[in-house]
N, C-alpha and C positions, 0 to 999 in steps of 0.2 A: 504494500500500500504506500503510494505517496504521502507526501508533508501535507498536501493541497487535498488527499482526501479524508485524510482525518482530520486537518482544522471544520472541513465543508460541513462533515458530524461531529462538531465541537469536540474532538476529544484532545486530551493533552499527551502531546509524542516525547519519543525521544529520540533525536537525529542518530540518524544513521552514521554509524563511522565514513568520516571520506577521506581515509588514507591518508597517509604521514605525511603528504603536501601541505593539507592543508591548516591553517594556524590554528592553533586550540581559542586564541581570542574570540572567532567566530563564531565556537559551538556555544562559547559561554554569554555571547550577545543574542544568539537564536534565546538561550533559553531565558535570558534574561526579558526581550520583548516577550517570550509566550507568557513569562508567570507575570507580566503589564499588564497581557488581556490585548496586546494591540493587534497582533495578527484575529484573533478571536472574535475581537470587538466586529471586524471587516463583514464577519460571516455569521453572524449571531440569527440570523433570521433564517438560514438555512436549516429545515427538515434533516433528523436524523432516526435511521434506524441502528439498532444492535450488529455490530457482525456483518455490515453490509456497506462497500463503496458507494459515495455521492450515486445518485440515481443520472442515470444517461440523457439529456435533453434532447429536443432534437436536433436532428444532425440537417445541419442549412449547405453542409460545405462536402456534401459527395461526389466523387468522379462524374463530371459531364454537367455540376453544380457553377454557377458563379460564388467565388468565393465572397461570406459578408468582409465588406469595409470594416476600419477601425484603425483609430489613433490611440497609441498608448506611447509611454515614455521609454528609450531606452537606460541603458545604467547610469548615463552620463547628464539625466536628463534632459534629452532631446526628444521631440516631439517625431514619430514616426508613423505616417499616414498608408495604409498597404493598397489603395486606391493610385494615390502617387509613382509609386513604386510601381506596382504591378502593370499601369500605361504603357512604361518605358521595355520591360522586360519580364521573364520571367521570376517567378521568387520560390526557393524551398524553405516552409515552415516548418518547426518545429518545436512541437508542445514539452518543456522538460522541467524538471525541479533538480533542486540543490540536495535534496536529501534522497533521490532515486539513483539506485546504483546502475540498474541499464544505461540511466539517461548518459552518464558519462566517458560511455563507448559510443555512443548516435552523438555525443557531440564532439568526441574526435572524429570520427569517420565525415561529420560536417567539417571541420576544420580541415580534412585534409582533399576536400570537393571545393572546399573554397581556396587551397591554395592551387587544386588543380586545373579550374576552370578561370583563376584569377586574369582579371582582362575580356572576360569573355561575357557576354549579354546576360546575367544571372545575378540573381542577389541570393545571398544565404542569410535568414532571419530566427532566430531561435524565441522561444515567446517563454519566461518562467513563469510557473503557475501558482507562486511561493507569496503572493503578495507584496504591495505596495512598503509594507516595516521592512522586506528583505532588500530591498533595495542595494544598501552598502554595501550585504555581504555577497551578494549575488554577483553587483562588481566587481570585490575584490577576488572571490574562485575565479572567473571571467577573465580577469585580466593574469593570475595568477596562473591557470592555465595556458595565456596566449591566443586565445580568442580572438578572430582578429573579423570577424562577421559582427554582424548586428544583433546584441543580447538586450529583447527587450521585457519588460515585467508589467505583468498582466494587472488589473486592480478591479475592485469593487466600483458599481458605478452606482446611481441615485435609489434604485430596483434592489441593490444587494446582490445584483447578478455580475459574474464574471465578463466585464469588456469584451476579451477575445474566447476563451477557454468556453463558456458558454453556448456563446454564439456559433461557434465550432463542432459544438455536440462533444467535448474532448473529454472520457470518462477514466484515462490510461495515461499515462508516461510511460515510454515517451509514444508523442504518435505524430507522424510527420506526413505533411501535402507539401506536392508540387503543384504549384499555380502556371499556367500556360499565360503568357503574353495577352494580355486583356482581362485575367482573371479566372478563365475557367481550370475548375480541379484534376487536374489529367491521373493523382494517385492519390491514396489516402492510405496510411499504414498504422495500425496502433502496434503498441510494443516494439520489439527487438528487428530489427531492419539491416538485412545486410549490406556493408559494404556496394558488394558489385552491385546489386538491385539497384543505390540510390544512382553508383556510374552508367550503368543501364538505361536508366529512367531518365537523365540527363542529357544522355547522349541521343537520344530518340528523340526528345522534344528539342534540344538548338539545333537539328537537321531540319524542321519542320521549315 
C-alpha cells in the first residue's frame, strides 16, 4: 500500500525504509508533519473502509481517452499546465510516491528515457501523490537522486479531491500514461512496467 493510500483512509503509516541514500532528517520531518495532522488535515473528508485501498474513481484518462487538463506545482514551485505541454509534444506521466518501493525503479527506468530521448519531441512528467506538506522532501529525494525531468506534487483542491491523481482514476503506484501529441492516451499501465515496454511504447509513437 502506498503513503497516498493510507492517509486517503486516515490511517497513521510508517514510511517505508528508502535505502541508505536517503537522509534520516526526512523520515523524521515525514513523521513529524503526520503527528501535525497536516498531510491528514488535506484528506479528512475522504471515506474509509477497514482493510481496503482508496476506492477507484472513474477512470477519464483510458487509451483512445483525451487526457483531463491540470495545473499543479512542480518541487520548485512552478506552475505546470499539461494542456501546454501536451500542444507542443508528447508527455509520459507518471503517478509515484516517496514511500512506494516499485515507484523507484519506474523512476529510474524514467530517468534513463529521459536521458535517452533527450533532444527529442517528449517530455517526461512524474506527478507525486504524497501531498502538498511533502513538498520539500519530495524535492530533496528528486534532486538527490538526479532527476533531471519534471517532478510535480499532486494536492487537495476546494472538493477534497485529488487535482491530478483523481481525475486520473489512479488507484496504484506507480501507474504510468503516455499522452500522444494533442492529448490523447495511447497507454495506461498500473504497477511495475518494464523497461523495454516504456522504449517500445516510445518508439512507436515519435514514428507517428
Amino acid at each position: 500500500m502506498s503513503f497516498r493510500s493510507a492517509v486517503r483512509e486516515g490511517r497513521s503509516v510508517v514510511p517505508a525504509p528508502m535505502g541508505a541514500r536517503l537522509p534520516m532528517v526526512s523520515t523524521i520531518l515525514v513523521l513529524l508533519a503526520i503527528s501535525a495532522g497536516a498531510v491528514a488535515a488535506e484528506v479528512e473528508k475522504s471515506p474509509s473502509s477497514p482493510g481496503v485501498q482508496w476506492e477507484e474513481g472513474t477512470r477519464s484518462a483510458e487509451p483512445g481517452m483525451i487526457a483531463p487538463d491540470f495545473t499543479v506545482l512542480d518541487v520548485e514551485g512552478h506552475p505546470f499546465r499539461l494542456s501546454e505541454e501536451v500542444s507542443r509534444k508528447p508527455v509520459l506521466l507518471l503517478f509515484w510516491s516517496v514511500f512506494c518501493d516499485p515507484c523507484r525503479s519506474e523512476m529510474a527506468n524514467l530517468q534513463k528515457a529521459q536521458d535517452r530521448y533527450a533532444g527529442r519531441d517528449v517530455t517526461f512528467v512524474a506527478v507525486a501523490v504524497d501531498g502538498e506538506p511533502l513538498r520539500n522532501i519530495i524535492g530533496g529525494f528528486a534532486r538527490q537522486e538526479g532527476y533531471t525531468f519534471k517532478v510535480l506534487v499532486d494536492e487537495v483542491d476546494a472538493t477534497g479531491a485529488w487535482k491530478v491523481a483523481d481525475a486520473y482514476g489512479v488507484a496504484v503506484t506507480p501507474t504510468l500514461l503516455l499522452l500522444e501529441k494533442g492529448g490523447t492516451v495511447s497507454l495506461r499501465r498500473g504497477g511495475k512496467i518494464q523497461e523495454d515496454e516504456i522504449e517500445k511504447a516510445l518508439s512507436s509513437l515519435l514514428k507517428k
